[in-house]
N, C-alpha and C positions, 0 to 999 in steps of 0.2 A: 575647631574641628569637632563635629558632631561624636559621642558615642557611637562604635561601632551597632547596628541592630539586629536585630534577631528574631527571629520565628517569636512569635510571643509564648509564652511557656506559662502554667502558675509558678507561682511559689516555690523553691524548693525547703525541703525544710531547713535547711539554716539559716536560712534567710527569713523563714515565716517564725523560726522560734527569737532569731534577733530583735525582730520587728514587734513581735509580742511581747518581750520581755523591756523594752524600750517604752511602746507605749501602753506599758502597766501602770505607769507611772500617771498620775492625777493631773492635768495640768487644761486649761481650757480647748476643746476642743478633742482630746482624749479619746473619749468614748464613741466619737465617730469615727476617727481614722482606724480605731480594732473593727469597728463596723464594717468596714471596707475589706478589708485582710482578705476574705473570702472572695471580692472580686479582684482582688489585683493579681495583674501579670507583670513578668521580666519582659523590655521590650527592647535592653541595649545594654551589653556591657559598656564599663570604659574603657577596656583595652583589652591585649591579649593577658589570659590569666588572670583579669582583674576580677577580686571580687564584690567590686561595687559595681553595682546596676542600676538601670534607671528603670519606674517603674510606670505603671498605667491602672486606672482604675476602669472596668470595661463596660461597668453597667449603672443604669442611674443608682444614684446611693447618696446617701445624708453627708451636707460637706461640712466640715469642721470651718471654726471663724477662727482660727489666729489671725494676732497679728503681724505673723511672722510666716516667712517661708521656710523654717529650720527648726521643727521641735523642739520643743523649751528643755530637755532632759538633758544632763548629764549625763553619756553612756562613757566613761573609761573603757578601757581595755587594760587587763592585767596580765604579766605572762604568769606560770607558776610559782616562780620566787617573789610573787607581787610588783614585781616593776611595772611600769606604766608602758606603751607599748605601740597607744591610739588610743583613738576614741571613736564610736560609731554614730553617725551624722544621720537622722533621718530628714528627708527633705520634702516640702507637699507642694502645690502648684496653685501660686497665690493663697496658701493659708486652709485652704478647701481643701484637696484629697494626696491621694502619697504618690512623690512623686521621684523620691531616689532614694536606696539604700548604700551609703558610704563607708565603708571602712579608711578613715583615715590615719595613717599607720605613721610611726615614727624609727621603726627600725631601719635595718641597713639593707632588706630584701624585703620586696612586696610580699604581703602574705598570700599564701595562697588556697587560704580557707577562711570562712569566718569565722568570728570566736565563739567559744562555746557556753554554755551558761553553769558557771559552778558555783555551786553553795551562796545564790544570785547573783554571783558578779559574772561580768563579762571576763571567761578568760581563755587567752590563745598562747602558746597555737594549738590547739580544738585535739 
């Protein structure tokens, strides 16, 4: 079943500071998917209250070569006592542009914000 879609929207910012702070990170292909940041829009949650979305890039722009569909980074998620929690998944479309933002969580209630970025780590709940 498809994500639900939506009006396309930019960015919001927890989603734009996620995705920044994920691909801060050096890895091949990097420096074009922040390139992009500025054109991408929300174009489908995946569910109700979820806060992973799927994203769209709108305008021509520089494609990254991974060779992966799933950013090479590490993003944990920690709550404030440091426990682990999740971890946040960026996804691109064939390797080229960005194409989901995942919070894939391990609690016992879907979160229902994204996490926030403290003293660099990822941590929630925000």
């Amino acid at each position: 079943m498809a994500p639900p879609s939506v009006d396309p929207r930019p960015l919001n910012a927890g989603e734009r500071a996620v995705l920044q702070h994920v691909l801060s990170a050096e890895f091949v292909g990097a420096s074009q998917l922040r390139s992009q940041l500025d054109r991408t829009e929300v174009t489908a949650v995946w569910g109700p209250d979820s806060v992973s979305v799927d994203l769209q890039v709108r305008e021509t722009c520089q494609h990254a070569a991974l060779p992966t569909e799933l950013v090479p980074v590490d993003a944990h998620v920690h709550d404030p006592s440091g426990a682990y929690v999740g971890t946040i998944l960026v996804w691109t479309d064939q390797g080229a542009t960005l194409a989901a933002l995942e919070f894939a969580w391990i609690t016992d209630e879907m979160p229902t914000s994204l996490p926030a970025i403290v003293d660099g780590r990822l941590s929630w709940p925000a």
